[in-house]
matplotlib code that plots the C-alpha trace (Angstrom):
import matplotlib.pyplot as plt

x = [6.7, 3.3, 1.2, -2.4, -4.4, -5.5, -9.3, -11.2, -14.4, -16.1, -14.3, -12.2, -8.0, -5.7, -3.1, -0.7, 0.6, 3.2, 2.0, 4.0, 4.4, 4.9, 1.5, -0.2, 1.6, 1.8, 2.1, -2.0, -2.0, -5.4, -4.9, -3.2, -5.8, -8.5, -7.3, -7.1, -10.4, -11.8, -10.4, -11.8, -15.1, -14.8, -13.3, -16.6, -19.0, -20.1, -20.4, -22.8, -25.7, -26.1, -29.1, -29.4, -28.8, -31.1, -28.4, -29.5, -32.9, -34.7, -37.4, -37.6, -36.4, -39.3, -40.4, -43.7, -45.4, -44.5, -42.9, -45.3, -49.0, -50.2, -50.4, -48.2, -44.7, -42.3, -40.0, -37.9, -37.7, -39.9, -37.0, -35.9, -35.1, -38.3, -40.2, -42.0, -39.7, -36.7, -33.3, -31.3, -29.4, -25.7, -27.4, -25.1, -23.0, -21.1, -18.1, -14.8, -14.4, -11.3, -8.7, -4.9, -3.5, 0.3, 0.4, 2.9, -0.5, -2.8, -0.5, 0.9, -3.3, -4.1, -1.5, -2.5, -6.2, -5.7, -3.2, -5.7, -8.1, -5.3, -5.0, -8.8, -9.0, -11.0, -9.1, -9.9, -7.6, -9.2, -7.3, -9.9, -13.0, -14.7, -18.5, -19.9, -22.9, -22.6, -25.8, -26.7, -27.1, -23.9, -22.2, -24.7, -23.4, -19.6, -20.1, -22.0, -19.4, -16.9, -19.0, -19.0, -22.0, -22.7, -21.2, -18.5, -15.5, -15.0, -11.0, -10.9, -8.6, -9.7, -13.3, -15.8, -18.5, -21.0, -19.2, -19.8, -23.1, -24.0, -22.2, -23.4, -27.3, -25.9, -26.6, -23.3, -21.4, -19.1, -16.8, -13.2, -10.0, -6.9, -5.6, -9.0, -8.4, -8.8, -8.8, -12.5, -13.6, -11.2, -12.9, -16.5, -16.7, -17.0, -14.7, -12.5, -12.4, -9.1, -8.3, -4.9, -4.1, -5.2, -3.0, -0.1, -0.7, -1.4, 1.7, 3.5, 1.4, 1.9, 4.0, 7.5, 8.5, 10.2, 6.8, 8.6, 9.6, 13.6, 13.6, 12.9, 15.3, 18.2, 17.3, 17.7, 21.3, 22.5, 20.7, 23.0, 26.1, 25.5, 25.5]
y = [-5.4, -4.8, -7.6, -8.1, -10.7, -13.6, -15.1, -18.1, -17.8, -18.4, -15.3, -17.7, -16.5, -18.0, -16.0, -13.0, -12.6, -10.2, -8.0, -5.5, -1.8, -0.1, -1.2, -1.5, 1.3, 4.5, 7.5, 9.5, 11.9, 12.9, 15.6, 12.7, 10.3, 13.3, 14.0, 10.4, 9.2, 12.7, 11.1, 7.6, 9.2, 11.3, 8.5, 6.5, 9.4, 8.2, 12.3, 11.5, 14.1, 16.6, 19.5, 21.1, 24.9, 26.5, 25.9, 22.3, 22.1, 21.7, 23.9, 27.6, 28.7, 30.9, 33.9, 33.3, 36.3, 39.3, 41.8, 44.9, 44.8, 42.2, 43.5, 40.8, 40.7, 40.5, 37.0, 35.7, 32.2, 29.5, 27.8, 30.8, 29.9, 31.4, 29.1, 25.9, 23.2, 26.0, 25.4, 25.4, 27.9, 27.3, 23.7, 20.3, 18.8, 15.4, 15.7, 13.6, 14.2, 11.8, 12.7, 10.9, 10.0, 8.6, 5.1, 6.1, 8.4, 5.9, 3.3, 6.1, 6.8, 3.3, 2.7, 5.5, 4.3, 0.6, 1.8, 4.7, 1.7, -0.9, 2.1, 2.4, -0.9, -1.5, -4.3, -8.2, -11.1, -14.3, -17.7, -18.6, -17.8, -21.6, -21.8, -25.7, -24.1, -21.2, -19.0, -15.7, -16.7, -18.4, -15.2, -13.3, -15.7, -15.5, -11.8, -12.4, -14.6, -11.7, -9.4, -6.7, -4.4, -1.7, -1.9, -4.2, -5.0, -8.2, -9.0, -12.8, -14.5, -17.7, -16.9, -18.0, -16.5, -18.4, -16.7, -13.3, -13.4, -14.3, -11.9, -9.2, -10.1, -8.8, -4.9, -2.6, -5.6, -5.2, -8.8, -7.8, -9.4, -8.5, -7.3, -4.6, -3.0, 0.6, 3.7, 4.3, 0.9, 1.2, 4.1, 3.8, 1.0, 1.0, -2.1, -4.4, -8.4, -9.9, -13.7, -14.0, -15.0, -11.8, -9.6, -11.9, -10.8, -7.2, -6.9, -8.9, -6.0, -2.9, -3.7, -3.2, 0.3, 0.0, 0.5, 1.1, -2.3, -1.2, -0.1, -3.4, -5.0, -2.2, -3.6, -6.9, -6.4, -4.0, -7.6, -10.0, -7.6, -7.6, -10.9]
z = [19.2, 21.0, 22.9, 22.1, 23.7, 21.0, 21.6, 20.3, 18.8, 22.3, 23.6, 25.4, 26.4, 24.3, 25.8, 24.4, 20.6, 19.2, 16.7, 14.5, 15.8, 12.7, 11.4, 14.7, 16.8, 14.5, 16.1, 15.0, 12.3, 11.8, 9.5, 6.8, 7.8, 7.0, 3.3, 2.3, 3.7, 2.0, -1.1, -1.0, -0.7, -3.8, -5.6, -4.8, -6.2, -9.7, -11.2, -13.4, -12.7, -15.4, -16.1, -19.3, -19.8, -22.1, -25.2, -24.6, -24.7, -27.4, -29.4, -28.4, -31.5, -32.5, -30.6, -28.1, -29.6, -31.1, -28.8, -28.5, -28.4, -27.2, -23.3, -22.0, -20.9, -23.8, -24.2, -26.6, -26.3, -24.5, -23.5, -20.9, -17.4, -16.1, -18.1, -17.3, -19.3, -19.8, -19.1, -15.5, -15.1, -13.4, -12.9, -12.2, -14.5, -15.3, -13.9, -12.2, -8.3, -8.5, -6.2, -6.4, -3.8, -3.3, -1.8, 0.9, 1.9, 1.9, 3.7, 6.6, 6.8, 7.3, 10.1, 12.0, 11.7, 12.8, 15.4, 17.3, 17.3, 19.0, 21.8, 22.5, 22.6, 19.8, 17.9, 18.5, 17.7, 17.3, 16.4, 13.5, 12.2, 11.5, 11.9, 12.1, 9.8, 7.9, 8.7, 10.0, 13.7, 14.0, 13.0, 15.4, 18.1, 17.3, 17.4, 21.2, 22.5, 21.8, 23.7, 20.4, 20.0, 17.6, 14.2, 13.4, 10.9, 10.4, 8.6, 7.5, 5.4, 3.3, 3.7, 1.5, -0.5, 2.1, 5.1, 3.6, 2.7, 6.2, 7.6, 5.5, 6.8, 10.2, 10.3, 10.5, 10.1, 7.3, 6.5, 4.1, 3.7, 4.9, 2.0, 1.7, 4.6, 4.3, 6.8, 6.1, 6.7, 9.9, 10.9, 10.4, 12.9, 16.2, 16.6, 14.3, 14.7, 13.2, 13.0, 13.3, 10.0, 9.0, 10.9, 9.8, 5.9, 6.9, 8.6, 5.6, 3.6, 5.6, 8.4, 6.6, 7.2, 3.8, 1.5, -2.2, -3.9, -4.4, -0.3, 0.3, -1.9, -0.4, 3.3, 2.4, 1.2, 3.9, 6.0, 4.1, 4.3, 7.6, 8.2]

ax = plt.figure().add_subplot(projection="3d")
ax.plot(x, y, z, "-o")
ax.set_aspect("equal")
plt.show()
C-alpha cells in the first residue's frame, strides 16, 4: 500500500490515505504506454477523406481535339491529372485507421500512466468535490485553493451534467469519471485531481492484479480454501 496525502476543497490536510500499489505504483513502461496511446489516437480519426482519381470523375470521355494538326500539345482526355478539374493522382482515400488493442494492454498502459504521475507528484486526493453554486468561478476557485496551474484532469464520481459543463468553460480543464480514465487523458495533463471516491472505484476497476473475469473467481477460491 502507498500513502498519499487526502485534501479538502480549500486545500486544507485531511491527513494520509492508503491507496492501491498495483494501480497506483506500476513499475513505467513507456514503450507499452506508447503503442496504446498511438492506438487511441487512430481509433479517434474518422477516415473519411477521399479524392477522386481520374476513373472517378466525370465527362472526359471525348478527345479535346484531334491529335495532329492543330499546333498544340496532343491529350486524350480532359479529365487527365494535368488538367484543371482532372483527377488526383495517388490522392487520399476513405479508409479505417482502427487499431485493436488487448485489454490487459490498455489496463497495464493505464497503470503505468497514473503511477509515473503519483511519483512526480502530480496526482491530488480530495475528500469531495461539492460546490454551494455550480458555476465557472467556483470551479476556478476549487482549482486555486489546490494551488493547480496549467491544464488539469478533473476524475469525479456522482457528478452531474451541471458540474461538467462548468468545468469544461475552464481552459485545459478536462472533468471524467472514474471509470473513463484513460492513459491519454492521464497524460496530456499537467496534473490529475481525484476525489477520493474516485480512486476507490478505480482501484475496484483496475487495481486487482487479476484483470480476466475467471482469474478473479480462481483467487477467490484459493481465498476461501485458504481460510
Amino acid at each position: 500500500m502507498l500513502k498519499i496525502r487526502l485534501l479538502d476543497i480549500e486545500g486544507k490536510s485531511l491527513g494520509h490515505i492508503d491507496i492501491e500499489d498495483h494501480l497506483f505504483g506500476a513499475a513505467a513502461n513507456q514503450s507499452l504506454v506508447h503503442q496504446v496511446i498511438v492506438a487511441q489516437q487512430a481509433n479517434a480519426r474518422q477516415g473519411t477523406v477521399g479524392t477522386k482519381n481520374r476513373a472517378a470523375v466525370a465527362g472526359g470521355g471525348r478527345k479535346p481535339w484531334r491529335q495532329k494538326g492543330t499546333g498544340r500539345a496532343r491529350h486524350g482526355s480532359i479529365r487527365s491529372p494535368i488538367w484543371k478539374g482532372g483527377g488526383v493522382v495517388f490522392g487520399p482515400s476513405p479508409r479505417s485507421y482502427r487499431q485493436n488493442t488487448p485489454k490487459r494492454m490498455k489496463n497495464a498502459a493505464l497503470r503505468s500512466s497514473i503511477s509515473s504521475k503519483v511519483r512526480d507528484g502530480d496526482l491530488i486526493v480530495i475528500d469531495k468535490f461539492e460546490l454551494e453554486e455550480i458555476k465557472t468561478k467556483n470551479v476556478a476557485h476549487v482549482l486555486k485553493s489546490l494551488k493547480v496551474q496549467g491544464s488539469v484532469l478533473l476524475v469525479a464520481d456522482g457528478a452531474g451534467t451541471a458540474v461538467f459543463k462548468a468545468a469544461r468553460n475552464i481552459n485545459g480543464v478536462k472533468l471524467i469519471p472514474s471509470h473513463k480514465l484513460n492513459s491519454l487523458d492521464v497524460l496530456s495533463k499537467s496534473k490529475i485531481v481525484m476525489t477520493l471516491d474516485a480512486v476507490r472505484n478505480a482501484e475496484s476497476i483496475w487495481g486487482l492484479p487479476f484483470t480476466r473475469k475467471k482469474d478473479v473467481e480462481a483467487a477467490k477460491l484459493i481465498d476461501e480454501d485458504l481460510n
